[in-house]
N, C-alpha and C positions, 0 to 999 in steps of 0.2 A: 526726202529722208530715205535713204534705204533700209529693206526688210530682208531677211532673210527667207524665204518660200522654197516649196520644193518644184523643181521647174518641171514642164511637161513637155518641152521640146528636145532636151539632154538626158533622157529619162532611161535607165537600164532596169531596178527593181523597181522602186518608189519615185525615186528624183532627189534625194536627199542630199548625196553626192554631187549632183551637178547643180544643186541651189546653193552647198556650199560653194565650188567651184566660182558661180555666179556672183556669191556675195564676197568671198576674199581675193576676188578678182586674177584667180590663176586653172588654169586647165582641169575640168572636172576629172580626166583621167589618173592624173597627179593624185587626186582627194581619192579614189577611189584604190588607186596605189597601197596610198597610206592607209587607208582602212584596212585593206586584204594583209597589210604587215602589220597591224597594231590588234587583227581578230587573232592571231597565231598565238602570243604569249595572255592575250586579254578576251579571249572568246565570250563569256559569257558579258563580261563588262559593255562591250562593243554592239553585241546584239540587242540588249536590253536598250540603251542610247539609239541603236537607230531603230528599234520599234517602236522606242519614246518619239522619237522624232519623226515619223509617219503619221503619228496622233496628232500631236502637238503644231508643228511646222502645217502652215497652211501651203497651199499649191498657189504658183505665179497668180490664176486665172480667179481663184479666189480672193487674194489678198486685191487685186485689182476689183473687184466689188464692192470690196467693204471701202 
């Protein structure tokens, strides 16, 4: 079954971006793209969502523990 996690080898701030990248199976760059164009008109929206998801989203090295 796959999970979503935040990865720690494609890692620029948190990893958030390239666990998505990981999990929708297309270039973490891309997801990062899209984020930098959807914080312009949705800033406050966007940031809330990926500090949620720093909390929330476990990291590769974790989710491989449990």
């Amino acid at each position: 079954m796959k999970r979503l996690t935040r990865t720690t080898e494609d890692r620029k701030l948190a990893g958030v971006c390239g666990g998505l990248g990981e999990y929708f199976n297309i270039d973490p760059t891309l997801v990062r793209i899209i984020a930098a164009i959807l914080f312009i008109p949705f800033s406050a929206l966007v940031a809330i969502l990926y500090i949620a998801a720093i909390f929330l989203v476990p990291n590769d090295t974790e989710a491989d523990q449990a």
